[in-house]
N, C-alpha and C positions, 0 to 999 in steps of 0.2 A: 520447306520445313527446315529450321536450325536446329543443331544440338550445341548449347552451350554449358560450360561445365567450371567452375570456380577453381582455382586451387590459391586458398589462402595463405601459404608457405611465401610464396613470391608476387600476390596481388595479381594473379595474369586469370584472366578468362579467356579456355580456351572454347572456338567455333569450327562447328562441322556442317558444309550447308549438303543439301540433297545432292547435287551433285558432285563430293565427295573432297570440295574445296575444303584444307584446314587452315586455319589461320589461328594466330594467338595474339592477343591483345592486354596492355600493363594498365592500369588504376594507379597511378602515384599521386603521394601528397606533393604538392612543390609549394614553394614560395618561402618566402625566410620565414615563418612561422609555422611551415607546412600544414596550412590550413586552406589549401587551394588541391582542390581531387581536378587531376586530367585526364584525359583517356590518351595512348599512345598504340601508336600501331607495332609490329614488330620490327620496325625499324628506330623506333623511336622518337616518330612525328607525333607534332598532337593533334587530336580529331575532335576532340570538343572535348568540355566542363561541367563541372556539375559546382551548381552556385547557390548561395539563398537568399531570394530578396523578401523583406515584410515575412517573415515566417514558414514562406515557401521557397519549398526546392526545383531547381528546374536546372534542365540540359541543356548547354548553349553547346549547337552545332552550325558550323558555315553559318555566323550572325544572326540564327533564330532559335531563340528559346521555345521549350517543351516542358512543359509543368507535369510534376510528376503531385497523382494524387491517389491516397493509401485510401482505400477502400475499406480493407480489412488489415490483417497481417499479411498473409498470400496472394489479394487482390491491388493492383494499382491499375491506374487512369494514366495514359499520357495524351497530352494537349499543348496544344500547340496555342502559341500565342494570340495569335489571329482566328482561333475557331471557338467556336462553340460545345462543339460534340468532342468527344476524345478519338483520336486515330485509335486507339487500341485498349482494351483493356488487359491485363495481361495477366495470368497466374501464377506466382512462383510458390512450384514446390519443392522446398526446401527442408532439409533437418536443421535446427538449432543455425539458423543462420545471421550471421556478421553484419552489422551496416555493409560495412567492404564489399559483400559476397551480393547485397541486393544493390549496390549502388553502381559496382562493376555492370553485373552481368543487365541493368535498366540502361547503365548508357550503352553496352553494345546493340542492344536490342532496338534504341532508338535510333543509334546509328545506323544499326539494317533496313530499319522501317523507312527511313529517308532515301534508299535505293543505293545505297552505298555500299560496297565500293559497285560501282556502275560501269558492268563490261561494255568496252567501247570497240570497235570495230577498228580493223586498223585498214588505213590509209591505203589506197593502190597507189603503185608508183609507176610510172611511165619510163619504158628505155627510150 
């Protein structure tokens, strides 16, 4: 289970997973007309975009797009390029919320959904 939380002041969504990991993650415009939304880690990397082709929006993460589709107001669909069915449908309840606020906290959530960030094991070493 996540808890993700907006703070529209400075565009950052921040996450809390069950086990008690926090992280906080930036939404910026970039681009010389700042019409390009990226997702950035707390350091300042970026993790993927959110783009619109033909009237749809979708999240390009690690060179695969995830089409985001609104249901309702509270209800969205994300789908992945290659499939059929939506990996997820997802609820957001929200008060009186921002594009920002649903746009951030979809691509964190796509981001998670993809197994990322992915605890790795570390390495033995031999003396």
């Amino acid at each position: 289970m996540l808890t993700l939380a907006y703070q529209g002041q400075s565009n950052r969504v921040y996450i809390e997973s069950e086990d008690g990991e926090k992280r906080y993650f930036k939404c910026r415009n970039k681009g010389l007309l700042k019409n390009k939304i990226v997702l950035e880690n707390e350091y300042g990397t970026n993790l993927g975009k959110l783009k619109r082709e033909g009237g749809r929006e979708f999240i390009l993460i690690d060179g695969k797009k995830y089409y985001l589709n609104f249901l309702n107001n509270k209800e969205v669909e994300i789908i992945a390029e290659d499939a059929q069915e939506p990996l997820t449908v997802c609820s957001l309840d929200l008060e009186n919320p921002s594009p920002e606020a649903k746009k951030g906290l979809l691509m964190i959530l796509c981001y998670y959904l993809l197994g990322h960030p992915q605890k790795r094991e570390q390495p033995a070493m031999a003396v």
